[in-house]
C-alpha positions in Angstrom: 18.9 -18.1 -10.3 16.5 -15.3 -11.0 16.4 -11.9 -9.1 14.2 -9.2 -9.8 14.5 -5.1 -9.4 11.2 -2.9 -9.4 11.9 0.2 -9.9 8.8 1.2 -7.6 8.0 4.5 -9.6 6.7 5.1 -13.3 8.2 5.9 -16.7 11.7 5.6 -16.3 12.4 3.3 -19.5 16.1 4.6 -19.6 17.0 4.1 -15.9 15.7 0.3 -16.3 18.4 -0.2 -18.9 21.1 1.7 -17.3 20.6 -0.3 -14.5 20.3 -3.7 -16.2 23.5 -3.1 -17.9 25.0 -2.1 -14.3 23.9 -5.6 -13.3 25.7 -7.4 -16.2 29.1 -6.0 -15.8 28.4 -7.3 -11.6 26.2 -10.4 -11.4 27.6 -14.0 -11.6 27.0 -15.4 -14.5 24.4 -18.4 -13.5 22.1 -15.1 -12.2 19.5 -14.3 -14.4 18.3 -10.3 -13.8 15.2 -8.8 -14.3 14.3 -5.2 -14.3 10.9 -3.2 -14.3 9.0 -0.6 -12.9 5.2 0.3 -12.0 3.0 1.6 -15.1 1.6 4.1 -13.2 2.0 6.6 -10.1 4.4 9.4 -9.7 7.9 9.2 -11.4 10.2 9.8 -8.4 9.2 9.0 -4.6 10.3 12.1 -2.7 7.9 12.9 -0.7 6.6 11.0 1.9 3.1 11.1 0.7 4.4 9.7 -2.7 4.8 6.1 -0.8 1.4 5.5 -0.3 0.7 5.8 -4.4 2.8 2.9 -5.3 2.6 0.2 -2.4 -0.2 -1.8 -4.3 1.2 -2.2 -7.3 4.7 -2.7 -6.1 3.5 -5.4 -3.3 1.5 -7.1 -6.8 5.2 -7.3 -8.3 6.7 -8.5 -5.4 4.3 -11.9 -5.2 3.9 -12.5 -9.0 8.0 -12.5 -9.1 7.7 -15.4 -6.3 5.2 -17.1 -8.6 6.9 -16.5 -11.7 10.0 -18.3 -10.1 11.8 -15.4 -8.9 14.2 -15.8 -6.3 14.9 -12.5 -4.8 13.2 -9.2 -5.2 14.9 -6.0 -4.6 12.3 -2.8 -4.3 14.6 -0.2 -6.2 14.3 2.7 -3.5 16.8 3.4 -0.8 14.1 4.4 1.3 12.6 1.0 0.7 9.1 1.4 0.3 6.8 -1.6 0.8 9.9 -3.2 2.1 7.8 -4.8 5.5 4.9 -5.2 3.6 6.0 -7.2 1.1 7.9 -9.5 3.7 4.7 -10.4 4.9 3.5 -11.5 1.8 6.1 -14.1 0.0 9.1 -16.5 1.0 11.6 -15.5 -0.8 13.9 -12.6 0.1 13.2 -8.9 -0.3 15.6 -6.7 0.0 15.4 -3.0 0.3 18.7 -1.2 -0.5 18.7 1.1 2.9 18.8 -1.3 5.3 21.1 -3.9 3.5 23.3 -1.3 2.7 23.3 0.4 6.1 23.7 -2.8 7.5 26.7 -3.3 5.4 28.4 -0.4 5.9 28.2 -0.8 9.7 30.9 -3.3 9.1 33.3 -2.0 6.8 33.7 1.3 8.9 33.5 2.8 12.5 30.3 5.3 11.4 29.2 6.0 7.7 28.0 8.7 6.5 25.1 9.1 4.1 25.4 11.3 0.7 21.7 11.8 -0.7 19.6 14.3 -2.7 17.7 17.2 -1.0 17.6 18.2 2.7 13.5 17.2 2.6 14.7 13.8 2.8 16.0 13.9 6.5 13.3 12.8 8.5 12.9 10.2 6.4 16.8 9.0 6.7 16.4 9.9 10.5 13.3 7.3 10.9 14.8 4.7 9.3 18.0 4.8 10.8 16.4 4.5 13.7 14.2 1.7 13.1 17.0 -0.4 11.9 19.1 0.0 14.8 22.1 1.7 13.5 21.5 5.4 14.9 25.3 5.1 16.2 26.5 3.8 13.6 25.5 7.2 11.5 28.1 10.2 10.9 26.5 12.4 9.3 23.9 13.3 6.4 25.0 15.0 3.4 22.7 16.4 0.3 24.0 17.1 -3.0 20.6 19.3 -3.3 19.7 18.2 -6.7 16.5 15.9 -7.2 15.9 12.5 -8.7 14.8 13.7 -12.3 17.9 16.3 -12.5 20.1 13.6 -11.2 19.0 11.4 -14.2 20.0 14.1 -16.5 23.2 15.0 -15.3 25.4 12.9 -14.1 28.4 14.9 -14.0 27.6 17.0 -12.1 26.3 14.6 -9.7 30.0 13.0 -9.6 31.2 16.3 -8.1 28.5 17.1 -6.1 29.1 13.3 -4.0 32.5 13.9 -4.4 32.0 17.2 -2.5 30.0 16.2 0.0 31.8 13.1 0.7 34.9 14.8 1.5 33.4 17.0 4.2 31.8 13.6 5.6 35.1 12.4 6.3 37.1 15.4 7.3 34.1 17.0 8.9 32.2 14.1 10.3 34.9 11.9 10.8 33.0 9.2 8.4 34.8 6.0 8.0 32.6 4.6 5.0 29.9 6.7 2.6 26.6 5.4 1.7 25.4 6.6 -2.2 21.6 7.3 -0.5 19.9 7.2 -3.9 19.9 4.1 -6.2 19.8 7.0 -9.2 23.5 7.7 -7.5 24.6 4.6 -9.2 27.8 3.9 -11.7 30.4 6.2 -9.1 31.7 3.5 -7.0 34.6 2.3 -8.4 36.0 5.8 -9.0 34.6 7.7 -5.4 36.7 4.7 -3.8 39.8 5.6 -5.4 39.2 9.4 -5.3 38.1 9.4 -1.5 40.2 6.4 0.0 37.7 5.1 2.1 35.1 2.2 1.1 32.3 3.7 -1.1 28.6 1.8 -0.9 26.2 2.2 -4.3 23.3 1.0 -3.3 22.1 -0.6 -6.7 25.1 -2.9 -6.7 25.5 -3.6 -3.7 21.9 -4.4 -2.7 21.8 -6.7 -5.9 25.1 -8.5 -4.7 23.2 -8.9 -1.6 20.2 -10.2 -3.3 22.5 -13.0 -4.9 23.5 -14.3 -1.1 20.1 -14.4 0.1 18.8 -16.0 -3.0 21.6 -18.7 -3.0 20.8 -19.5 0.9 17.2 -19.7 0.3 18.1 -22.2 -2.5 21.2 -24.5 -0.8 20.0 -24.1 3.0 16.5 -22.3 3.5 17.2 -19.7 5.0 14.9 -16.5 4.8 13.1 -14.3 6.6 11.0 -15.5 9.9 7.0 -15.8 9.4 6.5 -15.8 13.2 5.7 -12.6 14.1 7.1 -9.6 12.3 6.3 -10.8 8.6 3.6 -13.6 9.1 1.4 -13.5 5.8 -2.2 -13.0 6.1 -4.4 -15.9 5.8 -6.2 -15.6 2.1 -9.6 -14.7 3.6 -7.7 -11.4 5.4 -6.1 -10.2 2.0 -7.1 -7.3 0.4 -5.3 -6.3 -2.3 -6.0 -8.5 -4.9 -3.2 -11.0 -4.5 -2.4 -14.6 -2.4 0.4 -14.9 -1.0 
C-alpha cells in the first residue's frame, strides 16, 4: 500500500523529513509513505488569500499520485485546502486532516476543543466547522499566538504554549478531547495525553492512520467517496487545469 502527504506549501525540506520519520515510528509496516511539497507559492497558508496560490499545483499532485499507484492522498493542511476539489478529480481517497480529525474527535469525547496558531485563523475554523456539521460538537478555540515558521523553529515552546491552552480548554471550556489545529503541531501526542488526561488528537498522525483505513477499504471492498453529486469528476473536455482525471 502507498499513501502520499503533500505538504501543500513551498520549501519546507526539513518538515518533509520530520514528518516522514513521524510516519515510520506509526505506519504498518506493508504501508509504503511518501512525502512532498509544492515547488512553488507561499511557504505557510495563513491567510485565506494564500489558498488560492497553491490549488493548481496541489490538485496536479493529487491525480499524478492516483496514476503513479498511490492509494491515498492526504493534503497536509488542517484547513484542508483543495480538499473538495481534489475529490472531484480521482478515486482514491483524499483526506484532509480537519475534517477527519474533527470527525474523530466527535467520538472520543462529549465536545473538543481546538488548540491552533493565531486568532486570524477563526473564521476560517468557524466555516469549516460548520460545513462539516460538527458546530456542537466544538468547545472552544484556543491560539498559542505563534505562527507556522516560529512554530517550526521552536518547538519547546510550542509544547508549553498547547499545554497552556489546553488546560484552560478543559477547565474553562469543559473540553472532553483537544484537537492539535496545525499539522506543524505534530510529535506532542503521546506526552499532552499523559500530561492533560484527556485524549489528545495530532492531526499528522492521525489523519495518516486514517489514510491507511480508507486506503485498505478501497483495496479489500471498494469503498470510497461517492461520484454522484458532490465530487462527480468533470468530463475531459470540461477540465482546465492541465490534468485528466
Amino acid at each position: 500500500m502507498k499513501i502520499l502527504w503533500i505538504n501543500p506549501v513551498s520549501g519546507i525540506n526539513e518538515f518533509d523529513e520530520k514528518i516522514r520519520k513521524i510516519f515510520d515510528s506509526v505506519k504498518r509496516t506493508d504501508v509504503e509513505v511518501e512525502v512532498t511539497h509544492l515547488t512553488r507559492g507561499p511557504p505557510h497558508l495563513e491567510y485565506k488569500s494564500y489558498e488560492p496560490l497553491i490549488l493548481v499545483d496541489t490538485l496536479e499532485k493529487v491525480v499524478q499520485a492516483e496514476r503513479s499507484g498511490f492509494d491515498a492522498v492526504i493534503i497536509g493542511c488542517f484547513d484542508d485546502p483543495g480538499l473538495q476539489e481534489a475529490r472531484e478529480l480521482v478515486s482514491i481517497p483524499v483526506i484532509g486532516p480537519g475534517e477527519a480529525c474533527m470527525h474523530i474527535a466527535s467520538t472520543l469525547g462529549h465536545k473538543f476543543s481546538i488548540v491552533t496558531a493565531k486568532k486570524e485563523a477563526l473564521a476560517r475554523l468557524e466555516d469549516h466547522v460548520l460545513m462539516y456539521g460538527l458546530e456542537k460538537k466544538v468547545a472552544s478555540f484556543r491560539f498559542i499566538d505563534m505562527g507556522v515558521l516560529e512554530m517550526e523553529k521552536e518547538p519547546e515552546r510550542v509544547h508549553e504554549a498547547i499545554l497552556r491552552e489546553s488546560k484552560k480548554a478543559i477547565k474553562e471550556d469543559d473540553a472532553e478531547v483537544i484537537i492539535l489545529g496545525c499539522t506543524v503541531e505534530t510529535g506532542f501526542m503521546d506526552q499532552l495525553i499523559k500530561e492533560l488526561k484527556v485524549p489528545v488528537i495530532d492531526v499528522t498522525v492521525v489523519s495518516f492512520k486514517f489514510a491507511e483505513m480508507l486506503a485498505d477499504l478501497k483495496k479489500k471492498t471498494h469503498l470510497s467517496h461517492s461520484k454522484i453529486c458532490g465530487y462527480k469528476s468533470p468530463s475531459k473536455d470540461d477540465m482546465l487545469i492541465g490534468v485528466t482525471p
